[in-house]
N, C-alpha and C positions, 0 to 999 in steps of 0.2 A: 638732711636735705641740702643741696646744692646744685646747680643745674645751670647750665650754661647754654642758653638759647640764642642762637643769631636771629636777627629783627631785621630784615631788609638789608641795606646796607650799610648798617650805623655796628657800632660795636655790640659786640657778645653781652646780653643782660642776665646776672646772674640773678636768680632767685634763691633766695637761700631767709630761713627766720633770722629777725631782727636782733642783733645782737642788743644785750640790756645797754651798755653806752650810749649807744644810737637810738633809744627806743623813743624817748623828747622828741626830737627832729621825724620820726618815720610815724609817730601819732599826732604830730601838728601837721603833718603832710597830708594826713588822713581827715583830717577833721576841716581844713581846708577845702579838701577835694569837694567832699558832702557836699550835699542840696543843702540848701539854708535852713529851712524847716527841719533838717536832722541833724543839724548840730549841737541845740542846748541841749535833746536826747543825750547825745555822745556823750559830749564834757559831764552830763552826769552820770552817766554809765560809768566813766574814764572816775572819778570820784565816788564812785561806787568802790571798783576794783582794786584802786589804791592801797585799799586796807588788807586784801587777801592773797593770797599764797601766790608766790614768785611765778609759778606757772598758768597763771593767767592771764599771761601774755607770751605762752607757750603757741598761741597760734599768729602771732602779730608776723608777717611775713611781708619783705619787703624786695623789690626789683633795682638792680643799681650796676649800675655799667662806667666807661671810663671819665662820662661825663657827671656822674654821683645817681642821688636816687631818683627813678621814673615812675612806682609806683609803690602803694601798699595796698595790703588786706589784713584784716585784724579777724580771723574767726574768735570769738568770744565763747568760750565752752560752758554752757548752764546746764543745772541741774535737770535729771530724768532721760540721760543721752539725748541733750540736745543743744542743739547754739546755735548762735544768732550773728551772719558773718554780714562784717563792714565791707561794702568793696567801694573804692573812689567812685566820682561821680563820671566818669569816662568811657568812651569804647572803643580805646586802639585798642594794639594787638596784645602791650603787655596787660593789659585789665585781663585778657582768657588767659593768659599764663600764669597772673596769680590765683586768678579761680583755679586753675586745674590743679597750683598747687595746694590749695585750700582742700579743696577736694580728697587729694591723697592726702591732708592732714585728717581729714575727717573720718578716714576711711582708717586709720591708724588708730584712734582715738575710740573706734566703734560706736559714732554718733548716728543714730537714727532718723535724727530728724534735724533738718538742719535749714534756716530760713533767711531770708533777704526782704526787709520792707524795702518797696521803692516808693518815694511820693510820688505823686502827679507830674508835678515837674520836675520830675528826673530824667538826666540823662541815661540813663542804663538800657539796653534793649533787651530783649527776649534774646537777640541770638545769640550773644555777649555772653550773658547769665547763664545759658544751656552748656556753654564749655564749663561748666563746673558741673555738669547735672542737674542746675536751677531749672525749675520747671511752673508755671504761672500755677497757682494753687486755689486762690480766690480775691476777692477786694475786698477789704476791711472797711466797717465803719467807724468810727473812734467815737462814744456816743457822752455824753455828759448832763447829768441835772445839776440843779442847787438845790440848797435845802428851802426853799419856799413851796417849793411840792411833794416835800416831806408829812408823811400823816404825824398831827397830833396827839396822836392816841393810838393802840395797835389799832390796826383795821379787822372789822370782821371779818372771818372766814370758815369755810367750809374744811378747810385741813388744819389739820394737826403739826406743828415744826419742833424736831429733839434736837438739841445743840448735844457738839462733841460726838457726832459723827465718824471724827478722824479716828477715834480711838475704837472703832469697830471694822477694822479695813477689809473682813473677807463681807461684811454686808454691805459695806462701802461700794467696795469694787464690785459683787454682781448688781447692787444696783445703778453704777454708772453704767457698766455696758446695753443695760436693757435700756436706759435713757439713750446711747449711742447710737442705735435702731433706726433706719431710716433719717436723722439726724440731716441737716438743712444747713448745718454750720458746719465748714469743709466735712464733709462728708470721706473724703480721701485719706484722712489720717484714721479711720477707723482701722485697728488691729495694727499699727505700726507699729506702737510700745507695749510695754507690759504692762500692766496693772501697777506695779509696784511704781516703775518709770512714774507712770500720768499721773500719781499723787504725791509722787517726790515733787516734780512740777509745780504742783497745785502748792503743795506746802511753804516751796519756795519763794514764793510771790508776796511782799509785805512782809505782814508781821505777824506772822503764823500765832494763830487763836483758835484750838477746837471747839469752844465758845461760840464761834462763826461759824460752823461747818455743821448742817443742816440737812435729819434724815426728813423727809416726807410725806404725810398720809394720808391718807381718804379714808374713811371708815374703816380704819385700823389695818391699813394695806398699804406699804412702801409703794410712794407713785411718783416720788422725784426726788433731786437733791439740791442743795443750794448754797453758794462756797461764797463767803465774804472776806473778803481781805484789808484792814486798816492800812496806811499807808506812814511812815513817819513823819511824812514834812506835811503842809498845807492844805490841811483839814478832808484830806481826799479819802476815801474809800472804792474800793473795785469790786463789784459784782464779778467771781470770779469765773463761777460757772452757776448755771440755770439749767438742768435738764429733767423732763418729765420722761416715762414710760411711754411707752406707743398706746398702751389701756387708759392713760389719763388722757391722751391728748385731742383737741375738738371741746373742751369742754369749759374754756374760759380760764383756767389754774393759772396760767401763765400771768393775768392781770393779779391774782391774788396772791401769789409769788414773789410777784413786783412791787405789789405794793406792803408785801410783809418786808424787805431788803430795805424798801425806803423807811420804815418804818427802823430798822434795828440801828440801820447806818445814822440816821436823826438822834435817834435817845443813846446813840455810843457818842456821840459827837460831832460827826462827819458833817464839811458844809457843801461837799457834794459827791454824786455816785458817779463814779464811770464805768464802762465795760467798751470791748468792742466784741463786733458781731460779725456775722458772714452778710455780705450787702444782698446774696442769693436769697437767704432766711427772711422772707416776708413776713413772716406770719410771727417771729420773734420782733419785728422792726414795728408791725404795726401796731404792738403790744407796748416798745418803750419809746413812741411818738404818744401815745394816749396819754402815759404818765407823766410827761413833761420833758422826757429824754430829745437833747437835740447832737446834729452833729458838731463835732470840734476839729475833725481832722479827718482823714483816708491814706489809706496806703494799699497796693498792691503787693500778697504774699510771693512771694515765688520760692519754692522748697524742694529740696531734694531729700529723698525718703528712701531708704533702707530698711525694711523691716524684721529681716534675718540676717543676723552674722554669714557673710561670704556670698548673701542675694544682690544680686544685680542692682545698683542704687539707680533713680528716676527722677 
């Protein structure tokens, strides 16, 4: 990649990836640009990454003409063909140039899924983000308890929960899809990935524990799943995923579900749960408003999705 764009009439901006020398200078550029609210994200993201393999910052792409550098984009490649791309907080012209060149990174790389948070007060626009194939997805909630509405004791219930889930992945996987069914939280990524993908995903999140990873039953009948994930720093825990059958659903499981997660998260340690949600998903919101779930944040997804090698991305 290298590509030489005239921009009105200022000099030729080359787009070309960040050479490692440069890489300091074109990620304080980045992290600069950001909305303030996604910044201490970054720095720990960027501290995350420090420790792993040279190429992951194979997608750190940077714009620089005679006057030095005008923009960056950091696509971030994570596990399950997917990542999660930085783009400055701006909407000239070079911001769609580095999207589109993100884009054809992404398209090299055969990522399927591929996302942008924007906060609330972000600058970015819908028209901006679409030169890369960014497409508005849903609005996220960011939801958080503490442990003072942790149960003391497991809670009663009507189902049945087996830990080590993970280690059974073909009943894993047909029971995630029959949860996918109609589904209220983006509904749009249904069938993007594979099977295999959406649990590399799931695994990679925290501090993977099939101890946490929860088949579900009703009277001896797989009727949901339920993914926890510990986190290493600051007593946090993530509900990863929640999803019931279409046969269980109308019938209350969700408050008993919730409150089994609060219950595991409490006696592991955890001194509070998070998750986020689709803000579309009422009937999941009004479920982790009851338990004591409040919000801590929002963002709006916008994603471009690819579902087949050589399909049209969206």
């Amino acid at each position: 990649m290298g590509i030489d764009y005239p921009v009105g009439m200022a000099d030729p901006i080359k787009i070309t990836p960040c050479p490692a020398a440069d890489r300091p200078e074109a990620l304080r550029w980045l992290h600069d640009s950001l909305p303030e609210d996604q910044r201490e994200t970054f720095v720990q993201t960027l501290n995350a990454t420090t420790s792993q393999a040279e190429d992951a910052f194979s997608g750190l792409i940077w714009a620089v003409d005679s006057q030095g550098l005008q923009g960056v984009v950091w696509v971030q490649l994570t596990p399950g063909s997917t990542a999660v791309v930085w783009p400055p907080g701006s909407s000239c012209r070079v911001i769609e140039l580095l999207l589109r060149a993100a884009a054809s990174f992404l398209d090299e790389q055969q990522v399927v899924l591929a996302q942008i948070l924007v906060s609330p007060d972000s600058p970015a626009e819908p028209e901006v983000l679409s030169a890369g194939g960014f497409r508005e997805l849903a609005n996220l909630a960011y939801l958080t308890v503490d442990q003072k509405f942790f149960p003391g004791s497991q809670p009663g219930s009507d189902l049945q929960f087996f830990s080590q889930a993970s280690n059974d992945s073909d009943r894993l996987g047909k029971l995630l899809l029959e949860t996918y069914e109609d589904t209220k939280d983006c509904p749009e990524l249904n069938g993007i990935r594979q099977l295999p993908e959406v649990l590399e995903g799931y695994r990679s999140q925290g501090i993977f524990s099939p101890k946490h990873w929860f088949f579900i039953q009703d009277e001896g009948q797989d009727i949901g799943t339920l993914i926890l994930t510990e986190h290493a720093k600051g007593g946090t825990w993530e509900l990863t995923y929640m999803g019931v059958t279409p046969s269980g659903r109308g019938k209350g499981l969700g408050w008993q579900i919730v409150q089994f997660a609060l219950w595991k998260a409490g006696s592991g340690g955890a001194e509070r749960l998070v998750l986020a949600v689709d803000e579309a998903n009422e009937p999941a919101l009004a479920v982790y408003r009851r338990a004591g779930f409040i919000v801590w944040d929002r963002r709006t997804v916008f994603a471009r999705l690819c579902s087949l090698p050589g399909e049209d991305c969206c």
